[in-house]
C-alpha positions as protocol buffer text, in pm:
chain_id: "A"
residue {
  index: 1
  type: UNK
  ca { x: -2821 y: -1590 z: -4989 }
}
residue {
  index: 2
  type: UNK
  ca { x: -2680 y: -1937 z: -5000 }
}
residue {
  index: 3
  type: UNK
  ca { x: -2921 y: -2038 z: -5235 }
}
residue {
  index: 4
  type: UNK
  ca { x: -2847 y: -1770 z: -5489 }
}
residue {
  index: 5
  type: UNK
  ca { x: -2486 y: -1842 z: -5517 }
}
residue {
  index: 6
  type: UNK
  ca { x: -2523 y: -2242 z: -5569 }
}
residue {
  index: 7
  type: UNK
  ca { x: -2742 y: -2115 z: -5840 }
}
residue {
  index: 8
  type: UNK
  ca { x: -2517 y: -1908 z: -5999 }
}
residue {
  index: 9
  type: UNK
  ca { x: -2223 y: -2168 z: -5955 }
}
residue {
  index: 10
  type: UNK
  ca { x: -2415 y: -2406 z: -6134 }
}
residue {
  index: 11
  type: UNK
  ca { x: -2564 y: -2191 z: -6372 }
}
residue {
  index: 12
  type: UNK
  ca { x: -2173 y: -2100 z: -6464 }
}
residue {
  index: 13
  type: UNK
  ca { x: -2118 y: -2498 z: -6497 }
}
residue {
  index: 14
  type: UNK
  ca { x: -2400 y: -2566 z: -6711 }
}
residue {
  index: 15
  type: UNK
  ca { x: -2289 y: -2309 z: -6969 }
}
residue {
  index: 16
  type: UNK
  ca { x: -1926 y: -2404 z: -6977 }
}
residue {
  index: 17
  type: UNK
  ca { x: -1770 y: -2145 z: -6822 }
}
residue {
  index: 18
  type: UNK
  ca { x: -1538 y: -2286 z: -6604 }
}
residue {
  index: 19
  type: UNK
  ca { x: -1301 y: -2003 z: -6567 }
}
residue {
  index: 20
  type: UNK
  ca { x: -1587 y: -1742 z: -6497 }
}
residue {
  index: 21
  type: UNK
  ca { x: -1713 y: -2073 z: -6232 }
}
residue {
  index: 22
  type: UNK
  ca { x: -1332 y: -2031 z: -6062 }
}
residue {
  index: 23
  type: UNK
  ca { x: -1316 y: -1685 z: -6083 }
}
residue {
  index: 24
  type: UNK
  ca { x: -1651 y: -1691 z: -5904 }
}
residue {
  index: 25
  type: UNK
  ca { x: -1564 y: -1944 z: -5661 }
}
residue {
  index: 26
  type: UNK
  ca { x: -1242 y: -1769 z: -5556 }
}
residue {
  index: 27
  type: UNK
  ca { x: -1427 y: -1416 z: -5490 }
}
residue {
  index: 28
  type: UNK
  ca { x: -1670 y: -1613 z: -5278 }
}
residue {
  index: 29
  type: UNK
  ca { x: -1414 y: -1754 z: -5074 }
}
residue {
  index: 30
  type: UNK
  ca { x: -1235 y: -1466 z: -5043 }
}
residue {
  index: 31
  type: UNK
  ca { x: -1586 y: -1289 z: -4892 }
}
residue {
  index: 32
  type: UNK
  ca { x: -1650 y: -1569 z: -4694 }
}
residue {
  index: 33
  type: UNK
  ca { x: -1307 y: -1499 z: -4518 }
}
residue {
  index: 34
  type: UNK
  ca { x: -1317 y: -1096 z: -4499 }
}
residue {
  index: 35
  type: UNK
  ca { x: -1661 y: -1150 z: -4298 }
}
residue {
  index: 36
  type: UNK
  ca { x: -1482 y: -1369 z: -4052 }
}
residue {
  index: 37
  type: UNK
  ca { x: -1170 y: -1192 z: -4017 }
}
residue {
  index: 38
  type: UNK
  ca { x: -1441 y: -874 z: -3961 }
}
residue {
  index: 39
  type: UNK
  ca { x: -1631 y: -1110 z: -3706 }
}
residue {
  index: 40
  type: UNK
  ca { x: -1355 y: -1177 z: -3523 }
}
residue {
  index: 41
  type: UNK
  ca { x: -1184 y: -826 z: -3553 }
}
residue {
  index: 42
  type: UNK
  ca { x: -1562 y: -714 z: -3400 }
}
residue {
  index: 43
  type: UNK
  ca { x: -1524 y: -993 z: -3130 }
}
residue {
  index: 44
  type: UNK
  ca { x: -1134 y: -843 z: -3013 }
}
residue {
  index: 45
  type: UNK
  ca { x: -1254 y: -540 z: -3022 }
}
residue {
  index: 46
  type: UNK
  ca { x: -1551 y: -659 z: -2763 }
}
residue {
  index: 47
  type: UNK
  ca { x: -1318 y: -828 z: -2555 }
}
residue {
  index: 48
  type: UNK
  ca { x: -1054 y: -512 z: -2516 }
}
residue {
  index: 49
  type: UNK
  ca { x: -1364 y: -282 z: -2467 }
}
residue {
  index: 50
  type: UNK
  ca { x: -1480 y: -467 z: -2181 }
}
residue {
  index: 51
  type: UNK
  ca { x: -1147 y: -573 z: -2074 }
}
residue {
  index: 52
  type: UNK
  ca { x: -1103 y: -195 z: -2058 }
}
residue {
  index: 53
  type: UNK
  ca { x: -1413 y: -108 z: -1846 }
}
residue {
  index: 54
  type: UNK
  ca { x: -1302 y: -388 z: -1607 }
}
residue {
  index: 55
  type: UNK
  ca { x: -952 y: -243 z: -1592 }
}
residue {
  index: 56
  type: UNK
  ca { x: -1131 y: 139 z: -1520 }
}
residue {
  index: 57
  type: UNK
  ca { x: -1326 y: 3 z: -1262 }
}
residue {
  index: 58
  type: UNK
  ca { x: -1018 y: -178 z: -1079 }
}
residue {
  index: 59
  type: UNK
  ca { x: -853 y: 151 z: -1127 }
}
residue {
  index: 60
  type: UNK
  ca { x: -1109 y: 322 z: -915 }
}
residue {
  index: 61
  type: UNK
  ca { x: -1123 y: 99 z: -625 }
}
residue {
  index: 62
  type: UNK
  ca { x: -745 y: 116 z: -636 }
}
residue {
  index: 63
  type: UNK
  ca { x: -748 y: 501 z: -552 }
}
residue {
  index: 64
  type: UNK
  ca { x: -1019 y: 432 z: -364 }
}
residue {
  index: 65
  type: UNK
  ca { x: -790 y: 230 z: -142 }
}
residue {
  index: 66
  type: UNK
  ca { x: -497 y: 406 z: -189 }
}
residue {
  index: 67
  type: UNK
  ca { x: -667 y: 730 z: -28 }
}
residue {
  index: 68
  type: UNK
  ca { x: -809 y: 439 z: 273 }
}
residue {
  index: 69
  type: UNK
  ca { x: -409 y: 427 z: 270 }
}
residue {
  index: 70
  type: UNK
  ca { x: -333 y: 747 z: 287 }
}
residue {
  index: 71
  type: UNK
  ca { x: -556 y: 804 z: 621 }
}
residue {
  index: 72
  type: UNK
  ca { x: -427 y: 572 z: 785 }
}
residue {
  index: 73
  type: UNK
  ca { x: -51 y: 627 z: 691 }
}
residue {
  index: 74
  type: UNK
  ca { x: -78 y: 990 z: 784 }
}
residue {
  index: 75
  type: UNK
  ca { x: -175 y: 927 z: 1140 }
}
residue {
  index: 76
  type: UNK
  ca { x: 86 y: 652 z: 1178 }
}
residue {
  index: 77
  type: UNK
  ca { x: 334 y: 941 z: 1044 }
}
residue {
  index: 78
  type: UNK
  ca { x: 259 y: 1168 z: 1260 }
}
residue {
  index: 79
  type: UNK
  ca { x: 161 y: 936 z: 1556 }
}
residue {
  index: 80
  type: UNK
  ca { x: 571 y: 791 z: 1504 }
}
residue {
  index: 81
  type: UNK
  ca { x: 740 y: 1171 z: 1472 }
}
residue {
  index: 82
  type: UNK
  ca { x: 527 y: 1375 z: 1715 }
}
residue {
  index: 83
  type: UNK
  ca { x: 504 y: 1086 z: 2029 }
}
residue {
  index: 84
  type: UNK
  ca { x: 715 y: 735 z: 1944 }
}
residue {
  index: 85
  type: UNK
  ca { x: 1018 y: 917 z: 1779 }
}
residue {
  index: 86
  type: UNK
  ca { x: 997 y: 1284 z: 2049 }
}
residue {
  index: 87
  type: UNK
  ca { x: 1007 y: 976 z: 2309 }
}
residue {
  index: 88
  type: UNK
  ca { x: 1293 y: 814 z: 2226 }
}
residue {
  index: 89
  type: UNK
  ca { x: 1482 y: 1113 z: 2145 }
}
residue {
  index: 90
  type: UNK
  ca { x: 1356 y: 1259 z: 2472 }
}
residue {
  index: 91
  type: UNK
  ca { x: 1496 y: 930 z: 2684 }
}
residue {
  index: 92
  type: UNK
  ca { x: 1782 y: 940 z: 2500 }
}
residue {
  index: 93
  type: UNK
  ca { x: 1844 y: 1313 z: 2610 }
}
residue {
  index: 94
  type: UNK
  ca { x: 1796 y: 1226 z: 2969 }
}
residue {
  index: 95
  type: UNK
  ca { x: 2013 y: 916 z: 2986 }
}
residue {
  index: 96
  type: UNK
  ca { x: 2312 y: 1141 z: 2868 }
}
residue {
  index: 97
  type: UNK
  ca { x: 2252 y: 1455 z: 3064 }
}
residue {
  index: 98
  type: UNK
  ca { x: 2373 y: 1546 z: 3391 }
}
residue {
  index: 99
  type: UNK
  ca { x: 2061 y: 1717 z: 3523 }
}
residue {
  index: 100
  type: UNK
  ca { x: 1815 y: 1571 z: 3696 }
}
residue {
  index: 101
  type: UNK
  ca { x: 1475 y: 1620 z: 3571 }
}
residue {
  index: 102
  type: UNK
  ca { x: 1187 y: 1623 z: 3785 }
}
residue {
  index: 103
  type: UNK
  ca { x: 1008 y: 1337 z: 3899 }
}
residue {
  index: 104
  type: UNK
  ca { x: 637 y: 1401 z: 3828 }
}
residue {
  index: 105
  type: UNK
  ca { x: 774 y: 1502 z: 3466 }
}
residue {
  index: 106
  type: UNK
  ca { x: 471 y: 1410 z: 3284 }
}
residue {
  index: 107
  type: UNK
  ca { x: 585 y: 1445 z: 2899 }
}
residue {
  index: 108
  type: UNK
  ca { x: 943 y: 1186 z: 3040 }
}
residue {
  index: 109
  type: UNK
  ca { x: 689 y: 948 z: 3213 }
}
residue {
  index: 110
  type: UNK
  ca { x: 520 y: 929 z: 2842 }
}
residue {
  index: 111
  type: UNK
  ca { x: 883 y: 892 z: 2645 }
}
residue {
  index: 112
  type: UNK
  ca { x: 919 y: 572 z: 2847 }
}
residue {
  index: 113
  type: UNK
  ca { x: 618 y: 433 z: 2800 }
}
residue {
  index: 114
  type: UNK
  ca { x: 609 y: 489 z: 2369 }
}
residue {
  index: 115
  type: UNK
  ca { x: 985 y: 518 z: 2322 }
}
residue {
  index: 116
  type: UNK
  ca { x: 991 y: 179 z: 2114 }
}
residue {
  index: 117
  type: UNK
  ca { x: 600 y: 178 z: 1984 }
}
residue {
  index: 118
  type: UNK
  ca { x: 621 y: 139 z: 1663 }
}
residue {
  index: 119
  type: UNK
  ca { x: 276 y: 147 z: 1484 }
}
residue {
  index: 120
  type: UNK
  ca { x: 155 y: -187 z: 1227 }
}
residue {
  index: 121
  type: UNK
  ca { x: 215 y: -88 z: 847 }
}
residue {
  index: 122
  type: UNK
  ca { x: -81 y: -238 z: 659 }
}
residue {
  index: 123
  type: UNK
  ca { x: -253 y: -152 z: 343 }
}
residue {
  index: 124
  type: UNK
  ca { x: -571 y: -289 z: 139 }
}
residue {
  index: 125
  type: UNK
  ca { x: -460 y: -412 z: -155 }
}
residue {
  index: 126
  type: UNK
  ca { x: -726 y: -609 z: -324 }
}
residue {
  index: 127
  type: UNK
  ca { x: -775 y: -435 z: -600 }
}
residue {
  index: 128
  type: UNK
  ca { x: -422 y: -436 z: -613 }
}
residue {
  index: 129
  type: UNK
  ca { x: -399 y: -784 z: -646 }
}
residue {
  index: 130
  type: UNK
  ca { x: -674 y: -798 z: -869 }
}
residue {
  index: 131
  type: UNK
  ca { x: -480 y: -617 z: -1116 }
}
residue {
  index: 132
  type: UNK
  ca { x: -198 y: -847 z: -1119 }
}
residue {
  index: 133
  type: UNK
  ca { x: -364 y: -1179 z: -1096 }
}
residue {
  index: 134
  type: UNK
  ca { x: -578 y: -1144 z: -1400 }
}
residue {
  index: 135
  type: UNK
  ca { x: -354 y: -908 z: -1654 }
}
residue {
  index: 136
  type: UNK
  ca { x: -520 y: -628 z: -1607 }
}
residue {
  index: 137
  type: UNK
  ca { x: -225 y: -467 z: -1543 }
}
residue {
  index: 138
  type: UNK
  ca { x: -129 y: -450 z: -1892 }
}
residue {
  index: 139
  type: UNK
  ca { x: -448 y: -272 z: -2016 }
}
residue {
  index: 140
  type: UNK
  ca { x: -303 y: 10 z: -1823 }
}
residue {
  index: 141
  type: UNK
  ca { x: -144 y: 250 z: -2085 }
}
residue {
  index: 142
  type: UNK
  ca { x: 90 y: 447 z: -1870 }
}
residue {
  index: 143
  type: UNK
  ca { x: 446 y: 314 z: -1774 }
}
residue {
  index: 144
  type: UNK
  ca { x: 522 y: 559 z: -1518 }
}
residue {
  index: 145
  type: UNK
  ca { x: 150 y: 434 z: -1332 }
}
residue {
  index: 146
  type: UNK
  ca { x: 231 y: 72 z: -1394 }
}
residue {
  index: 147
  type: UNK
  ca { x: 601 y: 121 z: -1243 }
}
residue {
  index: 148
  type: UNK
  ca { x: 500 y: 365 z: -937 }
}
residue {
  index: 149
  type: UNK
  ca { x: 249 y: 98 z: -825 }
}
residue {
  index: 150
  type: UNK
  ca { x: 479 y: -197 z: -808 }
}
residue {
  index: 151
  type: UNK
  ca { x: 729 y: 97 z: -591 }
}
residue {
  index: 152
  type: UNK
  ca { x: 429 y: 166 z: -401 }
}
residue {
  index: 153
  type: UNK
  ca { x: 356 y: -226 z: -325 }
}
residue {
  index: 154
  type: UNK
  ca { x: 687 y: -307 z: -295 }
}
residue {
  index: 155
  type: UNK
  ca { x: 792 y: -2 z: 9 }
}
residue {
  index: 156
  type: UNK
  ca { x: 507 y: -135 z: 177 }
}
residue {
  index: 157
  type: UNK
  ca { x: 617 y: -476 z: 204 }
}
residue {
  index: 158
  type: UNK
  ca { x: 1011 y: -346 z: 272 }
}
residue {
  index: 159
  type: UNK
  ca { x: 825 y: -159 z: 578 }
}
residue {
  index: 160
  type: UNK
  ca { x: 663 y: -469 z: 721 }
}
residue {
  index: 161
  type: UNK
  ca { x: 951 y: -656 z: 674 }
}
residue {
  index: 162
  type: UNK
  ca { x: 1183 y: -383 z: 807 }
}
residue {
  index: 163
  type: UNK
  ca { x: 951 y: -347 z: 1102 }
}
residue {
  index: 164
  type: UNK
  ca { x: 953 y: -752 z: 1185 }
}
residue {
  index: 165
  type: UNK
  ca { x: 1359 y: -739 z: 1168 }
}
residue {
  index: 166
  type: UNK
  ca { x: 1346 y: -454 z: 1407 }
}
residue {
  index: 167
  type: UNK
  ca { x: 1105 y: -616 z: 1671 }
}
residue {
  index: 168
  type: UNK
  ca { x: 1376 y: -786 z: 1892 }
}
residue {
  index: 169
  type: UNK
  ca { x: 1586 y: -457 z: 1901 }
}
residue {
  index: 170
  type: UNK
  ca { x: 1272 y: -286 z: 2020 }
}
residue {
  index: 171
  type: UNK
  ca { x: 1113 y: -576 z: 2273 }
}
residue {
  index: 172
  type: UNK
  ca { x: 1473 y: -597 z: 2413 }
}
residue {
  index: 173
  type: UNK
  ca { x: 1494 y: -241 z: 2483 }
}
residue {
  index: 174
  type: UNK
  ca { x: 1127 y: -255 z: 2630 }
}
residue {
  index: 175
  type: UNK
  ca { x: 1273 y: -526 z: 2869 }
}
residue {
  index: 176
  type: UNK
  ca { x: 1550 y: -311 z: 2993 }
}
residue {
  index: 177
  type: UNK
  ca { x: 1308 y: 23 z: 3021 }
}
residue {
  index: 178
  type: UNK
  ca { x: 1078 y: -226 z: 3202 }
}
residue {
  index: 179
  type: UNK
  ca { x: 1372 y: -196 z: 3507 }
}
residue {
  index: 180
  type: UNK
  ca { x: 1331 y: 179 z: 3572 }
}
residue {
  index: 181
  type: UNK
  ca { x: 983 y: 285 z: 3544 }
}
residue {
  index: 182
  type: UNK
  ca { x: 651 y: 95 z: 3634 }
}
residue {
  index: 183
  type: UNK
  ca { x: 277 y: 174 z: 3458 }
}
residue {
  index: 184
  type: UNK
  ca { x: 57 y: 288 z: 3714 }
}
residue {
  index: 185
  type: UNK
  ca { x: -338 y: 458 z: 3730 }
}
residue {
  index: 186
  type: UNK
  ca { x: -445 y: 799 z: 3683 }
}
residue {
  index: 187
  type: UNK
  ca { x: -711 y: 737 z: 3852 }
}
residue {
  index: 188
  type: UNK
  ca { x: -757 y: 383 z: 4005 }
}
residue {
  index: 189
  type: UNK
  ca { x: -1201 y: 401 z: 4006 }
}
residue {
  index: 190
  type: UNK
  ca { x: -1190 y: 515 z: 3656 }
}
residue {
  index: 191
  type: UNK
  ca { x: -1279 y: 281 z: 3378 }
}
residue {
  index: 192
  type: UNK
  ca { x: -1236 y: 381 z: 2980 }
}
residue {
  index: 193
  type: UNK
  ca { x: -1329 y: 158 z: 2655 }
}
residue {
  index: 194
  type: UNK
  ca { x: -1156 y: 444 z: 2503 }
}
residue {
  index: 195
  type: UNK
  ca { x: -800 y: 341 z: 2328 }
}
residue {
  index: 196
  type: UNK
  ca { x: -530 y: 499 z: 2133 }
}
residue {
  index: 197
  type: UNK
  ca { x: -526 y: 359 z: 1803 }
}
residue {
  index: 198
  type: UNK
  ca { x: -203 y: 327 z: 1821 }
}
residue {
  index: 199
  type: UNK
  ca { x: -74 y: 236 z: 2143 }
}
residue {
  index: 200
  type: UNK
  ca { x: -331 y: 8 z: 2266 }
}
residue {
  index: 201
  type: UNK
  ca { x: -356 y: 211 z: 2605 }
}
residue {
  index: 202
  type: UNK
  ca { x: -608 y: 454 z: 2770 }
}
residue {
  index: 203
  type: UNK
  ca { x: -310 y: 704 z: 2787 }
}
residue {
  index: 204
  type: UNK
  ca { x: -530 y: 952 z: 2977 }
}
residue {
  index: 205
  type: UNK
  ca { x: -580 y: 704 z: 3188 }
}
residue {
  index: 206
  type: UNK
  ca { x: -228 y: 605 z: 3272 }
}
residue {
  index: 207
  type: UNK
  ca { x: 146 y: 747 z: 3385 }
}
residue {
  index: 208
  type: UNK
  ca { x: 473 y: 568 z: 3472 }
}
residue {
  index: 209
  type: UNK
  ca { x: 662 y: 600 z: 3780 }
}
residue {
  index: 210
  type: UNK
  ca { x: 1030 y: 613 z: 3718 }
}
residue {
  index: 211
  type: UNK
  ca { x: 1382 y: 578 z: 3868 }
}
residue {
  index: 212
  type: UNK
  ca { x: 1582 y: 836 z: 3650 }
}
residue {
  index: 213
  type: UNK
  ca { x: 1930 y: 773 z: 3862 }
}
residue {
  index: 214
  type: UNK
  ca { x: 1921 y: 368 z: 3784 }
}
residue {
  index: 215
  type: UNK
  ca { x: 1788 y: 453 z: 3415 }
}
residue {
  index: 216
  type: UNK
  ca { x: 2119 y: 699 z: 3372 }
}
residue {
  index: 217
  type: UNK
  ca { x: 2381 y: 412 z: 3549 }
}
residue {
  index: 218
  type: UNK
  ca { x: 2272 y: 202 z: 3294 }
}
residue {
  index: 219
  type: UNK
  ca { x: 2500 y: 266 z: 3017 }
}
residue {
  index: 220
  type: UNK
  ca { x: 2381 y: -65 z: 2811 }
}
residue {
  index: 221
  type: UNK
  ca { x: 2103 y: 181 z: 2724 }
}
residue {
  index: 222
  type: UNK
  ca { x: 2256 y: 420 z: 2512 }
}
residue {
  index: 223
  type: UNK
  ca { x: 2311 y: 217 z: 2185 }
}
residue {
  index: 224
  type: UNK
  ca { x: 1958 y: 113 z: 2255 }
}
residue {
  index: 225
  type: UNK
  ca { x: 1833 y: 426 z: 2262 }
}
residue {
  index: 226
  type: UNK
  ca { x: 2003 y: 533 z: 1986 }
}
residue {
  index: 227
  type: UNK
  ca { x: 1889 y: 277 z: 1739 }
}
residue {
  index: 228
  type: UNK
  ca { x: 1563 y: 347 z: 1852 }
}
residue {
  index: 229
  type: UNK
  ca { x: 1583 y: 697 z: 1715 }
}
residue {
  index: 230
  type: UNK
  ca { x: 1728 y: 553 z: 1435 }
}
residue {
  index: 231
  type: UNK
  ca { x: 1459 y: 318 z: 1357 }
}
residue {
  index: 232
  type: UNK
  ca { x: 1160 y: 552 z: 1429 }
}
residue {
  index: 233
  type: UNK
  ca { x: 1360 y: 814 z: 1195 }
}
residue {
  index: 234
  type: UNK
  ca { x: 1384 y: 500 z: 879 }
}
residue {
  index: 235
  type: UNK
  ca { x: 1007 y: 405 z: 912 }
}
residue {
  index: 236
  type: UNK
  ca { x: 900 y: 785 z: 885 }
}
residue {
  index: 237
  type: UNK
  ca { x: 1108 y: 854 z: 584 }
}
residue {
  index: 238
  type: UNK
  ca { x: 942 y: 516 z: 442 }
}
residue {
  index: 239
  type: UNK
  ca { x: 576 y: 680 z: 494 }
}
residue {
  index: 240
  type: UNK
  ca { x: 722 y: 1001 z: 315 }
}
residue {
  index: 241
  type: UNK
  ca { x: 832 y: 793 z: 13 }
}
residue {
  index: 242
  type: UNK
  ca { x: 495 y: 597 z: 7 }
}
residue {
  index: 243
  type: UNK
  ca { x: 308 y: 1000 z: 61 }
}
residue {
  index: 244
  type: UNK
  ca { x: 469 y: 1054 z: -241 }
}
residue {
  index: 245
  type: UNK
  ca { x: 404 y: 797 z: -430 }
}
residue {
  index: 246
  type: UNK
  ca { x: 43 y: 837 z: -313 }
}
residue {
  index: 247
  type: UNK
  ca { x: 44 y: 1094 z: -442 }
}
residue {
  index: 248
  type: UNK
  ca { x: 197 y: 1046 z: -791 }
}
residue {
  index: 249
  type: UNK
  ca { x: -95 y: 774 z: -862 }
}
residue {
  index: 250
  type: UNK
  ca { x: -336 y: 919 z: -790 }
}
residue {
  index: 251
  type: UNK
  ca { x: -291 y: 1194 z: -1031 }
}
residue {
  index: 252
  type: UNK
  ca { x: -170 y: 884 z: -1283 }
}
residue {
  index: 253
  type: UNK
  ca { x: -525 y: 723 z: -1248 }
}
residue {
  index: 254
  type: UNK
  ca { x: -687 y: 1024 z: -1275 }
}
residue {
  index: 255
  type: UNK
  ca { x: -549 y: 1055 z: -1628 }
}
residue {
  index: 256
  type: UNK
  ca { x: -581 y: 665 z: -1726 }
}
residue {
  index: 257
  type: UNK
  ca { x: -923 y: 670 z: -1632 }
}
residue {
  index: 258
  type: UNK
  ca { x: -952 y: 954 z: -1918 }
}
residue {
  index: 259
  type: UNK
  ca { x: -880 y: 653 z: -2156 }
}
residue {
  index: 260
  type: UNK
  ca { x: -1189 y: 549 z: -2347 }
}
């Protein structure tokens, strides 16, 4: 192909026809450049295509982890209302009530034991992180997916960090508990590898033995007890923001992923 056009350049040359040779010379430069800007419009296109399936297939371990999330945040939800939260509400109850309960009270020698548990908030984020470091974030088409993630990300780490702020309030008030109730064996022979996941205690294994009368003459407690409550009550209406959320992407990648 080469060939033939040097021939017909000088052909053009030979038989004076230098404006016919420009002419000539000008379309062939002009083809020369249409095929590369076509080669290189080919080679972008390439690129985004398998910039794309990348981006899909981050997408999918993303809601793959998200739902790993969702497990896992739904048991520390409940987990937190129905035992860590009920405890600290029910201590609370007793240290400002007149009557005495009674002293084999089973669910009260619990509330001491979990009033200020407060279960880990952690997440897998790797493909997370994937999508940041490398820009496939902006492949994504959807604002509203591209936003709810970095709310998603960000509650998490407002969690941890709340949680961390909140550990000397809580270890303090485990301190002064520790005064008015002791840990001791169901069932001293009996041996369990079996642990709350949660807790970190065989808690069929276990009760607490407690002195409600000191416990109630202790009036330090009260503000204690109280921002106990309150903290158990902030980190569950965290988990129902990140539930949402959850919930929002997911349907959001379900719909990217529709993007060929």
């Amino acid at each position: 192909m080469i060939k033939l056009f040097k021939n017909i350049r000088q052909k053009l040359l030979k038989e004076g026809k230098t404006i016919s040779y420009l002419k000539y010379a000008l379309g062939e430069i002009i083809l020369v450049v249409i095929g590369i800007l076509i080669a290189l419009q080919v080679n972008n296109w390439n690129e985004n295509r398998n910039e794309n399936i990348r981006a899909h297939k981050v997408l999918q371990n993303l809601s793959d982890e998200l739902k790993e999330d969702s497990t896992y945040f739904a048991n520390v939800y409940n987990s937190e209302k129905s035992i860590f939260l009920a405890s600290a509400e029910r201590l609370f109850d007793e240290h400002i009530t007149e009557q005495l309960s009674k002293d084999n009270d089973t669910i009260l020698a619990r509330a001491f034991r979990f009033a200020c548990f407060t279960p880990a908030i952690k997440s897998s984020r790797n493909a997370y992180t994937e999508l940041m470091s490398s820009d496939l974030i902006n492949q994504i088409h959807s604002e509203d997916l591209r936003r709810n993630l970095k709310q998603y990300y960000g509650q998490i780490d407002f969690l941890q960090q709340y949680s961390e702020q909140t550990y000397a309030l809580s270890n303090t008030l485990i301190e002064a508990l520790s005064n008015y109730y002791e840990i001791i064996p169901l069932n001293p022979n009996r041996h369990s590898n079996q642990f709350s996941n949660f807790s970190g205690a065989g808690e069929d294994l276990f009760t607490a033995r407690y002195d409600l009368k000191a416990f109630r003459n202790d009036k330090s407690l009260n503000p204690k007890l109280y921002d106990m409550i309150d903290i158990h009550k902030d980190r569950l209406g965290g988990l129902e923001n990140l539930k949402a959320l959850s919930i929002n992407i997911q349907k959001e990648i379900r719909e990217e992923l529709k993007h060929k």
